[in-house]
Biopython code that builds the backbone (N, CA, C, O; Angstrom):
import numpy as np
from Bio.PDB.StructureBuilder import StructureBuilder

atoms = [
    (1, "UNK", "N", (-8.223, -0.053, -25.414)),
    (1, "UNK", "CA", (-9.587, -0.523, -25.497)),
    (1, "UNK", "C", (-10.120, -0.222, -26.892)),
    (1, "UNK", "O", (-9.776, 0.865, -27.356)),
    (2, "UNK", "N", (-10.950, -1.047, -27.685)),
    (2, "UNK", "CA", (-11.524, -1.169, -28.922)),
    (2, "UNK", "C", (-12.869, -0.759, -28.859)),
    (2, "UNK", "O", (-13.753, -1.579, -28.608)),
    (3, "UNK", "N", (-13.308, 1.397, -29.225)),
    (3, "UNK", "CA", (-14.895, 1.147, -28.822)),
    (3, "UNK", "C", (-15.230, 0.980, -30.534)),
    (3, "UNK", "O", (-14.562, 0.815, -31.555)),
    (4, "UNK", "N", (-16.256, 1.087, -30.280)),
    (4, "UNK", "CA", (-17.425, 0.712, -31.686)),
    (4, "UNK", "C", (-17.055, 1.875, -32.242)),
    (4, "UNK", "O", (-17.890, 2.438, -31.534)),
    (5, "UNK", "N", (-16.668, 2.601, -32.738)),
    (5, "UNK", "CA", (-16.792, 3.688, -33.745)),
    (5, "UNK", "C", (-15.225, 3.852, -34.306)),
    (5, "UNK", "O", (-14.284, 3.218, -33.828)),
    (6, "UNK", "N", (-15.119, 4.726, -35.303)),
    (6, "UNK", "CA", (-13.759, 4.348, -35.683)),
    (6, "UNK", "C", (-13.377, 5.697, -35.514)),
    (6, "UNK", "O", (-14.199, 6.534, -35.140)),
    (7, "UNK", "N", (-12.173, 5.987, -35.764)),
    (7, "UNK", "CA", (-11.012, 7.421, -35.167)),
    (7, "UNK", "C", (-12.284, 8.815, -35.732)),
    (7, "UNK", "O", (-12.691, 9.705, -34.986)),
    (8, "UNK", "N", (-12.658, 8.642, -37.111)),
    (8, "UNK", "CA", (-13.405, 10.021, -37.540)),
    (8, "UNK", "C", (-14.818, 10.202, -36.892)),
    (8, "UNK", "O", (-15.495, 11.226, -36.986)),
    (9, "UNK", "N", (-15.058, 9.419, -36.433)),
    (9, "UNK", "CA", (-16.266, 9.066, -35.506)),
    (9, "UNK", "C", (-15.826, 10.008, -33.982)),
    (9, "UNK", "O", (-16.664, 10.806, -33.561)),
    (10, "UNK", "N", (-14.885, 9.893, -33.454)),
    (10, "UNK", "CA", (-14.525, 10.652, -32.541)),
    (10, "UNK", "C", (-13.920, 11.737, -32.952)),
    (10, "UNK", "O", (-14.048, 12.703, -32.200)),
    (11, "UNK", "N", (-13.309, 11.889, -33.892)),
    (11, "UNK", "CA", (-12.728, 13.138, -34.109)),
    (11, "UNK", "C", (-14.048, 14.313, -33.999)),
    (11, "UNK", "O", (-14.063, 15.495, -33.654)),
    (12, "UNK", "N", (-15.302, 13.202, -34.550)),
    (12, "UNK", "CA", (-15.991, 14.348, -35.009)),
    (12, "UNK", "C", (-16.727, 14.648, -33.770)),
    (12, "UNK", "O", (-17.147, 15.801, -33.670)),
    (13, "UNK", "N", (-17.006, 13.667, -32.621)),
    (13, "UNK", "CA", (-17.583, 13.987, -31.227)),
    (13, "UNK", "C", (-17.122, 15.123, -30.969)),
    (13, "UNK", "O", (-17.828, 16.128, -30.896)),
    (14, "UNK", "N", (-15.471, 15.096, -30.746)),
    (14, "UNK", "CA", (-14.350, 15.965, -29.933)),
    (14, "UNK", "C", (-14.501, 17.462, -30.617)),
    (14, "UNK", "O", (-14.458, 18.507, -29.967)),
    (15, "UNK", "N", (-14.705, 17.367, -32.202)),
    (15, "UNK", "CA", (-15.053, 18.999, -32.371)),
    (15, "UNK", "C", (-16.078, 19.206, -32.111)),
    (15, "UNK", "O", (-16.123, 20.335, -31.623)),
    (16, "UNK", "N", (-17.467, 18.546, -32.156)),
    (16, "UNK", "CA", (-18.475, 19.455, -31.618)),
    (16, "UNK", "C", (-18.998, 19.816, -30.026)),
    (16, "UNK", "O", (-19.910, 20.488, -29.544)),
    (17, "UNK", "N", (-17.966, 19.039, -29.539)),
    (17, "UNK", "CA", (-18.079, 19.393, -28.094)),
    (17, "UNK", "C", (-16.707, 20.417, -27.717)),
    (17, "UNK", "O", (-16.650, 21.012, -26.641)),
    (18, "UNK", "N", (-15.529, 20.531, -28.864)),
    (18, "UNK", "CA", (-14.614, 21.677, -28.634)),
    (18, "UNK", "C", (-13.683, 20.990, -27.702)),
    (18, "UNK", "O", (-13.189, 21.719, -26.841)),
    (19, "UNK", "N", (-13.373, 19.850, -27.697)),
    (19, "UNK", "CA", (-12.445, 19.032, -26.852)),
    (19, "UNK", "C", (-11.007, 19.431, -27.238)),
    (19, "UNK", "O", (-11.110, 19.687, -28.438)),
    (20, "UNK", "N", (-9.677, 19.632, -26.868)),
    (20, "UNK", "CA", (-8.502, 19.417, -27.044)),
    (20, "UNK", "C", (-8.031, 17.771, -27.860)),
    (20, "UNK", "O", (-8.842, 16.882, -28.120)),
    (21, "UNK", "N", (-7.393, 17.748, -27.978)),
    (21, "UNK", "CA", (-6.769, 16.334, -27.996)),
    (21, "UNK", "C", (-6.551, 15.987, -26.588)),
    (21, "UNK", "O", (-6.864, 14.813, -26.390)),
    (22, "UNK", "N", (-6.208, 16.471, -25.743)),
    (22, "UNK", "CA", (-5.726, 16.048, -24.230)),
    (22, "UNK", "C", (-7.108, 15.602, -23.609)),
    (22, "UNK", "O", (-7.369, 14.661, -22.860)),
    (23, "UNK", "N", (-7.672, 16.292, -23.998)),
    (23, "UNK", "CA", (-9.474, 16.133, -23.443)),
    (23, "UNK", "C", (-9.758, 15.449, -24.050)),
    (23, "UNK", "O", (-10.048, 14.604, -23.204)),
    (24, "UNK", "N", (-10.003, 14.916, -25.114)),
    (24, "UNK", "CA", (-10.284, 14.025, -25.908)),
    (24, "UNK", "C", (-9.983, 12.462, -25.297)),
    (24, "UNK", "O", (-10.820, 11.685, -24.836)),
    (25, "UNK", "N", (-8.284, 12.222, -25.466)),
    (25, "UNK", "CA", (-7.782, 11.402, -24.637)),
    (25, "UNK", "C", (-7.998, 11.069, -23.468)),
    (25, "UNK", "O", (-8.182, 9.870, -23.257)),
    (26, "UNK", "N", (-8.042, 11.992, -22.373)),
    (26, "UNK", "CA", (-8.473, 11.934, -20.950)),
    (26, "UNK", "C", (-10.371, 11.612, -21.011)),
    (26, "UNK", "O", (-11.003, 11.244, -20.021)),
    (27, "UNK", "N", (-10.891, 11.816, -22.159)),
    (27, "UNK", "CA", (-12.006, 11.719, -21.761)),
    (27, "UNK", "C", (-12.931, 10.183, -22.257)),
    (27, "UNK", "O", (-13.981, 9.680, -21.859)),
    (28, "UNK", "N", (-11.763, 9.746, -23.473)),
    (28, "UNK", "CA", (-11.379, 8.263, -23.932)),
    (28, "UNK", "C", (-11.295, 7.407, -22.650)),
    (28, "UNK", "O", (-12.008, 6.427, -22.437)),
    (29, "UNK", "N", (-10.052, 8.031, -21.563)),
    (29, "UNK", "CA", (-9.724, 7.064, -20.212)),
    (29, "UNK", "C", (-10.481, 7.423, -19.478)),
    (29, "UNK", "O", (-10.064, 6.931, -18.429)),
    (30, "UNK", "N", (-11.917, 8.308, -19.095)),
    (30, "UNK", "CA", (-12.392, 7.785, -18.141)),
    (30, "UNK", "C", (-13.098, 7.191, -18.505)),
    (30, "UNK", "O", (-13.704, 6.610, -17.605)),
    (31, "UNK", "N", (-13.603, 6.839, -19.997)),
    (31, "UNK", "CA", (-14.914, 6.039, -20.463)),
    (31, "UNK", "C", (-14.622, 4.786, -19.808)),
    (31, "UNK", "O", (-15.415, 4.203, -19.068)),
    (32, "UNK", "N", (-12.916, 4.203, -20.240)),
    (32, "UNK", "CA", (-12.698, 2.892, -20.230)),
    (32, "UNK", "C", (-12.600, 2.900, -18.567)),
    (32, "UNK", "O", (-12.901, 1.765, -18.198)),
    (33, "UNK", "N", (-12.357, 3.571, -17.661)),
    (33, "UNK", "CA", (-11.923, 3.736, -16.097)),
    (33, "UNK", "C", (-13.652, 3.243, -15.864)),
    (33, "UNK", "O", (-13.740, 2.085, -15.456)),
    (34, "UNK", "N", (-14.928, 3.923, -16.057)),
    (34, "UNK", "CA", (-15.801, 3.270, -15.949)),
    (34, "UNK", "C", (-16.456, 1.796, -16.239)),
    (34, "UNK", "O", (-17.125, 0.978, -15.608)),
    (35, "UNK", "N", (-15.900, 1.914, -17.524)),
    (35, "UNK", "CA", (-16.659, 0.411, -17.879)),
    (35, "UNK", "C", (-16.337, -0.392, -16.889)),
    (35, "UNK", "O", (-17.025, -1.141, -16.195)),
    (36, "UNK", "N", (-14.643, -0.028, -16.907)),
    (36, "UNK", "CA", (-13.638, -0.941, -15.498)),
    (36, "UNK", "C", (-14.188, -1.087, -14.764)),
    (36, "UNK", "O", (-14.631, -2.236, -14.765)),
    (37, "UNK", "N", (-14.606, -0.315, -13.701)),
    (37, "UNK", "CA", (-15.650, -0.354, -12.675)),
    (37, "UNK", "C", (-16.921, -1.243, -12.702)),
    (37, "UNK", "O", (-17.310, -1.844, -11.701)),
    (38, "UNK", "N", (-17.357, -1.278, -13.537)),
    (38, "UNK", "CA", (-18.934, -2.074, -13.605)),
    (38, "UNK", "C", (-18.318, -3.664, -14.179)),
    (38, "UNK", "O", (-19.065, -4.632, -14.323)),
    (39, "UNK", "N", (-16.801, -3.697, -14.467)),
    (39, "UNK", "CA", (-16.627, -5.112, -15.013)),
    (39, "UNK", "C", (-16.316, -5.710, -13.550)),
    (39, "UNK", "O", (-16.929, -6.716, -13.193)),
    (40, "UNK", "N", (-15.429, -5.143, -12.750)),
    (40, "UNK", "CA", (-15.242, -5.583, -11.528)),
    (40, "UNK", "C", (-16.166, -5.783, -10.632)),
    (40, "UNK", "O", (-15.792, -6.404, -9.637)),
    (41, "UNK", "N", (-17.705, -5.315, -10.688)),
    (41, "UNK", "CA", (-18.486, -5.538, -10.075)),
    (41, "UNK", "C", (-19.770, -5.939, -10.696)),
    (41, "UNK", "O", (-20.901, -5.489, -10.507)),
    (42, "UNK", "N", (-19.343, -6.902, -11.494)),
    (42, "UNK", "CA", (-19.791, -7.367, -12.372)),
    (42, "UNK", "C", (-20.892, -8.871, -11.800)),
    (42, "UNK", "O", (-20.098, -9.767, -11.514)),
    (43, "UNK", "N", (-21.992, -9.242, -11.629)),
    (43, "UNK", "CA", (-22.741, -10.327, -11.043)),
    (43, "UNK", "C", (-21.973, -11.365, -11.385)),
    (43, "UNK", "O", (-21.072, -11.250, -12.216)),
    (44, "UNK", "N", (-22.323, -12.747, -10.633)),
    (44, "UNK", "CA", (-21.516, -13.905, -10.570)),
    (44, "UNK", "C", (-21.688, -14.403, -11.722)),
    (44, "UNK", "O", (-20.683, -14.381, -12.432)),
    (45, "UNK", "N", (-22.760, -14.920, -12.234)),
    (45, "UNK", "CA", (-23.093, -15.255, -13.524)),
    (45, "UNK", "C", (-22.259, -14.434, -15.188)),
    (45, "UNK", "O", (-22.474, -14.871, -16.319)),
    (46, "UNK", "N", (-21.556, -13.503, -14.945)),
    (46, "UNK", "CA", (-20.707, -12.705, -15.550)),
    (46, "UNK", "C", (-19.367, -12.835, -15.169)),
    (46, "UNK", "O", (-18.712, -12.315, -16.072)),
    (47, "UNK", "N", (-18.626, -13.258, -14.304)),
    (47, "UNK", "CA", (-17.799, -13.967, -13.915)),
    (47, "UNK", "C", (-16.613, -14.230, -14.695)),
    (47, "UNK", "O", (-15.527, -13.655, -14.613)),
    (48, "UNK", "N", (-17.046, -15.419, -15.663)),
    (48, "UNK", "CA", (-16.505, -15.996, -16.802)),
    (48, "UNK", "C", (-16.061, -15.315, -17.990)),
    (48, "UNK", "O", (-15.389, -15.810, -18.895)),
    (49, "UNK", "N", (-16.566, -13.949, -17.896)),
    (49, "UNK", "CA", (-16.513, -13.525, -19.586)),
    (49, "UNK", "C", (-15.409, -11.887, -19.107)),
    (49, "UNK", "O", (-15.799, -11.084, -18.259)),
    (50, "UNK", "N", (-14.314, -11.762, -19.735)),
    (50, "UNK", "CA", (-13.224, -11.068, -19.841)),
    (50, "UNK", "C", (-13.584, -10.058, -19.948)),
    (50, "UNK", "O", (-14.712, -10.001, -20.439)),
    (51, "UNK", "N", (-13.126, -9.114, -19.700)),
    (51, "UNK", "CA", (-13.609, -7.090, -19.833)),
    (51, "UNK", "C", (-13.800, -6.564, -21.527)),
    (51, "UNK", "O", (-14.534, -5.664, -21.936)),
    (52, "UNK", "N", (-12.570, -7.751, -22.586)),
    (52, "UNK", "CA", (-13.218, -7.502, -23.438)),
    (52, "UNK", "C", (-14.296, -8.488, -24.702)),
    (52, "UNK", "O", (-14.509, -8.406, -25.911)),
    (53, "UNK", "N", (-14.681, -9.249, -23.740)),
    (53, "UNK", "CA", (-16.081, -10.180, -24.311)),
    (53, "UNK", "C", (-17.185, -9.314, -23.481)),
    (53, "UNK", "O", (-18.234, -9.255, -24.122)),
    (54, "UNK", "N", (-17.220, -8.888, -22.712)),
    (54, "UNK", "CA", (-18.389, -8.091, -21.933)),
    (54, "UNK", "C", (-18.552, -6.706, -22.617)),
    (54, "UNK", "O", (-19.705, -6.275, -22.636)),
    (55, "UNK", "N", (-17.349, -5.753, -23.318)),
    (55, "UNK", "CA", (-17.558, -4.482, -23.991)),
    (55, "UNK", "C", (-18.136, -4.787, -25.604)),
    (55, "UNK", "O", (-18.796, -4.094, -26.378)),
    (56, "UNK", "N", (-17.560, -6.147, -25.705)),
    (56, "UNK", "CA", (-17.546, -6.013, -27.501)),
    (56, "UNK", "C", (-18.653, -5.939, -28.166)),
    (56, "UNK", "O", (-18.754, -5.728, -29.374)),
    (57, "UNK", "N", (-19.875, -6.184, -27.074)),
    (57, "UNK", "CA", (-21.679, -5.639, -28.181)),
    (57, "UNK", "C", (-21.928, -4.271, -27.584)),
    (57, "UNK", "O", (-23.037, -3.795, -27.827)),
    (58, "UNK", "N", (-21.011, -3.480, -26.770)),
    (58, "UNK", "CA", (-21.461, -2.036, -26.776)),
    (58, "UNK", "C", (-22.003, -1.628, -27.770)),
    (58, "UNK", "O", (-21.681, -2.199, -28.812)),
    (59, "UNK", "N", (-22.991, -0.537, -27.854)),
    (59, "UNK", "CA", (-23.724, 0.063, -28.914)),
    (59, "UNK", "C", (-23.400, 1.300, -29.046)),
    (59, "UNK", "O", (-23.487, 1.949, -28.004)),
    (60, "UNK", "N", (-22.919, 2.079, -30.331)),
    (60, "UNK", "CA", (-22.658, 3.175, -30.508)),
    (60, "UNK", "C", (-23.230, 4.433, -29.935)),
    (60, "UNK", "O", (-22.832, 5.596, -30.002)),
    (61, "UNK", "N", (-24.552, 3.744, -29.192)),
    (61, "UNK", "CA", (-25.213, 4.935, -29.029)),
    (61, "UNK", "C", (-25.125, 5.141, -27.398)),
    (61, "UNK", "O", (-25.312, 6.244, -26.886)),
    (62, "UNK", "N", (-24.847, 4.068, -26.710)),
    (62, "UNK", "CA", (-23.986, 3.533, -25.580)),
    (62, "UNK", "C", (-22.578, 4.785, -25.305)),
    (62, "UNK", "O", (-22.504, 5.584, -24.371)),
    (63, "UNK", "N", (-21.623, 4.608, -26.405)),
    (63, "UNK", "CA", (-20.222, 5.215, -26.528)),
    (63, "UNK", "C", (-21.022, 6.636, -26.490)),
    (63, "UNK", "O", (-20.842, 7.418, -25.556)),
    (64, "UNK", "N", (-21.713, 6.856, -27.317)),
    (64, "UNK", "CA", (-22.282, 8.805, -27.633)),
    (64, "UNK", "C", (-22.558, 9.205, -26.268)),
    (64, "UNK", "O", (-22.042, 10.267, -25.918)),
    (65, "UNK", "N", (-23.187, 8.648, -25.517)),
    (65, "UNK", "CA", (-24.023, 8.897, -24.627)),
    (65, "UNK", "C", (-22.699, 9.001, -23.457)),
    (65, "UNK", "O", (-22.505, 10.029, -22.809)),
    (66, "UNK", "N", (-22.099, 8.128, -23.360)),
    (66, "UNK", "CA", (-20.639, 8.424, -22.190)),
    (66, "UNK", "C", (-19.558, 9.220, -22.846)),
    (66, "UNK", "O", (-18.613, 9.798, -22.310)),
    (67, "UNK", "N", (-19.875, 9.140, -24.094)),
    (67, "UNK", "CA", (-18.671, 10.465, -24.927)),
    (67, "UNK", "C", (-19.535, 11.988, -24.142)),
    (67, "UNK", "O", (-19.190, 12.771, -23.257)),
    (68, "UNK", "N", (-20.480, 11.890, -24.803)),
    (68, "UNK", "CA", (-21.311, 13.265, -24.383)),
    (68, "UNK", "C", (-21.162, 14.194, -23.322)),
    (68, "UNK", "O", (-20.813, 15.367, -23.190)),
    (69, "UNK", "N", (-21.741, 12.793, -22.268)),
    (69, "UNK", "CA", (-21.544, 13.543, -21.056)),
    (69, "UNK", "C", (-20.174, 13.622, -19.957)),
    (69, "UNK", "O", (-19.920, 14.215, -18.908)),
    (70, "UNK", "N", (-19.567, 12.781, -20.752)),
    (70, "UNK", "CA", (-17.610, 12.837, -20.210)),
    (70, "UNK", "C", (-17.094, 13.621, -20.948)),
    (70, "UNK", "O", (-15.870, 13.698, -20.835)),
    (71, "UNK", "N", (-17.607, 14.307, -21.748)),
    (71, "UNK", "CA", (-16.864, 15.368, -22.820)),
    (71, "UNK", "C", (-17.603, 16.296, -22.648)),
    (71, "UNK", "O", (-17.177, 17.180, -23.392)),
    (72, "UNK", "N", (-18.728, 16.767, -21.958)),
    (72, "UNK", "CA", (-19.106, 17.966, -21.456)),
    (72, "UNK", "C", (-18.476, 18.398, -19.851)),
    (72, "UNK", "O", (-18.095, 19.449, -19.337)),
    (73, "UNK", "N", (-18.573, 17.320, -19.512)),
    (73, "UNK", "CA", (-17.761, 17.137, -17.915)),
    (73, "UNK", "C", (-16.137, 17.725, -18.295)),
    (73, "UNK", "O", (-15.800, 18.839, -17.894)),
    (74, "UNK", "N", (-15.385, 17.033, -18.938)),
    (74, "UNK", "CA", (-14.231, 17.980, -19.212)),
    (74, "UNK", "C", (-14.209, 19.353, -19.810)),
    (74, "UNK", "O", (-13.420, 20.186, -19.362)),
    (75, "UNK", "N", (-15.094, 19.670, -20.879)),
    (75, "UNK", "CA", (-15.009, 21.007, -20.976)),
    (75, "UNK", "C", (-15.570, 21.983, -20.201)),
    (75, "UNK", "O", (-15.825, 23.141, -20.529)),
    (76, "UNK", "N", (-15.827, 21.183, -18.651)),
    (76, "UNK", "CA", (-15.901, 22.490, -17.850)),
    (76, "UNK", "C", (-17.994, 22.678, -17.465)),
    (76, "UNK", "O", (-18.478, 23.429, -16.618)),
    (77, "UNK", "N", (-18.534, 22.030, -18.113)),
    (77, "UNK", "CA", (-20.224, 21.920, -18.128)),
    (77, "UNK", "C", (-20.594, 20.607, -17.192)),
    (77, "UNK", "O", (-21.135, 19.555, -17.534)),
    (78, "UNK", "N", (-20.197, 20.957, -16.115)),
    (78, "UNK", "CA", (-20.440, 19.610, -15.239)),
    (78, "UNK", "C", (-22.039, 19.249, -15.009)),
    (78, "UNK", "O", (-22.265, 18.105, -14.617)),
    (79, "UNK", "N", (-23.246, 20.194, -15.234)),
    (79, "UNK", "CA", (-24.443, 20.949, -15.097)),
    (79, "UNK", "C", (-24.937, 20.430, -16.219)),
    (79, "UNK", "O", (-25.975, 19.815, -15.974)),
    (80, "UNK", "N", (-24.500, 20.401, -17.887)),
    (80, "UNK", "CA", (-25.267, 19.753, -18.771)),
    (80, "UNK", "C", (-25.277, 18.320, -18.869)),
    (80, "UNK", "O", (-26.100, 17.454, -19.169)),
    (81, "UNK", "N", (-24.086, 18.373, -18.516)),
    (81, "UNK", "CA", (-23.327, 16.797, -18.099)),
    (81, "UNK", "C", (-24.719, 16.016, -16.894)),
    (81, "UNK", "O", (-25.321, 14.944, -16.948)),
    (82, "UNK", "N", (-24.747, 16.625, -16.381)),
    (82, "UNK", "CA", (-25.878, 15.930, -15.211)),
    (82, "UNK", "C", (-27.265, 15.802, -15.918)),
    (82, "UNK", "O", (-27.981, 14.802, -15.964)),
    (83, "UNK", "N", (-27.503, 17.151, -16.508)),
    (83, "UNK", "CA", (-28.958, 17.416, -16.997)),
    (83, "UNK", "C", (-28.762, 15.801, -18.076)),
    (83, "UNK", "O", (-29.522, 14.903, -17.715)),
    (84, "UNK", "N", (-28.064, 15.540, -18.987)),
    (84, "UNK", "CA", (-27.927, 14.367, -20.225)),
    (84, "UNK", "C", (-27.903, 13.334, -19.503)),
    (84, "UNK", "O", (-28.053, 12.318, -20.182)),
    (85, "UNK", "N", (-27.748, 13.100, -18.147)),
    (85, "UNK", "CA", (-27.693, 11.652, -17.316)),
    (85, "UNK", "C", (-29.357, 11.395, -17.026)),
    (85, "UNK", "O", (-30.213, 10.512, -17.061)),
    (86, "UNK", "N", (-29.167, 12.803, -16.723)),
    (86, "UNK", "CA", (-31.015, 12.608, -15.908)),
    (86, "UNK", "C", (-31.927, 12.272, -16.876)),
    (86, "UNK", "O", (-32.861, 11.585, -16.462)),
    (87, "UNK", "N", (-31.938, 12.611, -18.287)),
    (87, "UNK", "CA", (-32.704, 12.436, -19.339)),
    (87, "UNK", "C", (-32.977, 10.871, -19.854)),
    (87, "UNK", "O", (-33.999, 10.207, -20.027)),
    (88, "UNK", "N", (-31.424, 10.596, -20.025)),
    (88, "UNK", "CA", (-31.305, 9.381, -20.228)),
    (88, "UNK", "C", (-31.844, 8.252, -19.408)),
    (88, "UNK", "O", (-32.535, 7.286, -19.733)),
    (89, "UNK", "N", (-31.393, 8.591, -18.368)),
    (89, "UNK", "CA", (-32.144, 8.004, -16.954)),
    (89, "UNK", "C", (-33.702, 7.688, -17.330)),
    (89, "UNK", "O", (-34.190, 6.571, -17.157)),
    (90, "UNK", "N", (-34.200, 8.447, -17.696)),
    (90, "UNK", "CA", (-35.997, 8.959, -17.693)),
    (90, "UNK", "C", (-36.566, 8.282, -18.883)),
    (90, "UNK", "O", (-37.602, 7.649, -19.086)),
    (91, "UNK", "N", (-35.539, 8.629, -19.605)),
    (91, "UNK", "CA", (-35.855, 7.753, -21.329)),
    (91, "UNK", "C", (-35.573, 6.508, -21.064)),
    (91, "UNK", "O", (-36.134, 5.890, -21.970)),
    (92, "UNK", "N", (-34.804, 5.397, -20.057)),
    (92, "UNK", "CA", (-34.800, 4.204, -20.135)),
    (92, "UNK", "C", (-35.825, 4.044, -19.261)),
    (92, "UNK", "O", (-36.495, 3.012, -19.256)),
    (93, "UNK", "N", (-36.042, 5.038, -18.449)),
    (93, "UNK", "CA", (-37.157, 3.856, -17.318)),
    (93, "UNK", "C", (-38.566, 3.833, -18.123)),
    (93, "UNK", "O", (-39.365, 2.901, -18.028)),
    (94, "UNK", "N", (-38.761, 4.971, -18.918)),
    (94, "UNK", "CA", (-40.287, 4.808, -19.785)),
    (94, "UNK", "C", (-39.965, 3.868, -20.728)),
    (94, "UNK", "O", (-40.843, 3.045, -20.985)),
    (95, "UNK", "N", (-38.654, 3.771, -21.453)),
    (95, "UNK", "CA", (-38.547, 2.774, -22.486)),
    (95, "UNK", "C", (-38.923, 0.790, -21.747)),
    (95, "UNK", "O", (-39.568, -0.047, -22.380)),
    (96, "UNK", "N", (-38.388, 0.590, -20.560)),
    (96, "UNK", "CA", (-38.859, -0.105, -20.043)),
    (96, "UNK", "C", (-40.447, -0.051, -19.415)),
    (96, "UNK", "O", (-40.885, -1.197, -19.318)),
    (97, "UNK", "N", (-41.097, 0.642, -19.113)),
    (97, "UNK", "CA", (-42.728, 1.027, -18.811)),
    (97, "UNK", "C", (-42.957, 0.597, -19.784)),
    (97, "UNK", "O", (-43.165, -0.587, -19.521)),
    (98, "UNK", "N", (-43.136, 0.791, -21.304)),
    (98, "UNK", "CA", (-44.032, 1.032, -22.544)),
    (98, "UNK", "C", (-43.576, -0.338, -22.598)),
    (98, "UNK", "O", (-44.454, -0.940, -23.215)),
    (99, "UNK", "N", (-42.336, -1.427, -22.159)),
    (99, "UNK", "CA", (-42.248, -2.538, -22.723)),
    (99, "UNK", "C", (-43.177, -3.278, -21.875)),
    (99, "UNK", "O", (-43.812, -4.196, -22.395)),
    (100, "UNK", "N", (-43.330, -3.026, -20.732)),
    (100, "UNK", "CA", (-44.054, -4.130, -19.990)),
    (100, "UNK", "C", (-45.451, -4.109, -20.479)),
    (100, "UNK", "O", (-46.271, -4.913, -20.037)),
]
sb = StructureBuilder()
sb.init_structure("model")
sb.init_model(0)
sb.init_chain("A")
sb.init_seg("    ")
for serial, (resi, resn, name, xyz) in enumerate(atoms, 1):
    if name == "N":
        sb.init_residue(resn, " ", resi, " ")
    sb.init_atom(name, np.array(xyz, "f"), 0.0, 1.0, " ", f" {name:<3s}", serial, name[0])
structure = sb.get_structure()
């Protein structure tokens, strides 16, 4: 899978979260094991467009955000890992409020 950022871009995720290379990797495959998931259940109108025409406008900040909390989840912080979902969570639903 091809994400938006290039190898030093992750290298540099993986040290500040203290990842292995194995963790690193494993935490690369569950990003793509998810996307998988949401392509397969993907609305009808989406149908037509391949797993990788549907990833290729991911946004870097998209990748940070499932690096983050799949790379706190492997090093063992399953707890901050939740707390960074819930935030995010909270920050899109006001980001949608303030749009309407």
């Amino acid at each position: 899978m091809k994400f938006p950022v290039d190898d030093d871009t992750l290298a540099a995720w993986s040290s500040l979260l203290g990842l292995t290379e194995a963790q690193r990797a494993s935490t690369l495959t569950e990003i793509e094991k998810t996307l998988r998931v949401g392509y397969d259940h993907r609305p009808a109108e989406l149908r037509h467009f391949s797993f990788e025409e549907l990833i290729a406008d991911m946004g870097v900040d998209e990748l940070a955000l499932m690096f983050l909390v799949t790379g706190l989840r492997q090093t063992g912080h399953p707890e901050a890992a939740e707390a960074v979902e819930i935030r995010a969570a909270v920050a899109e639903l006001q980001a949608h409020h303030e749009a309407d």
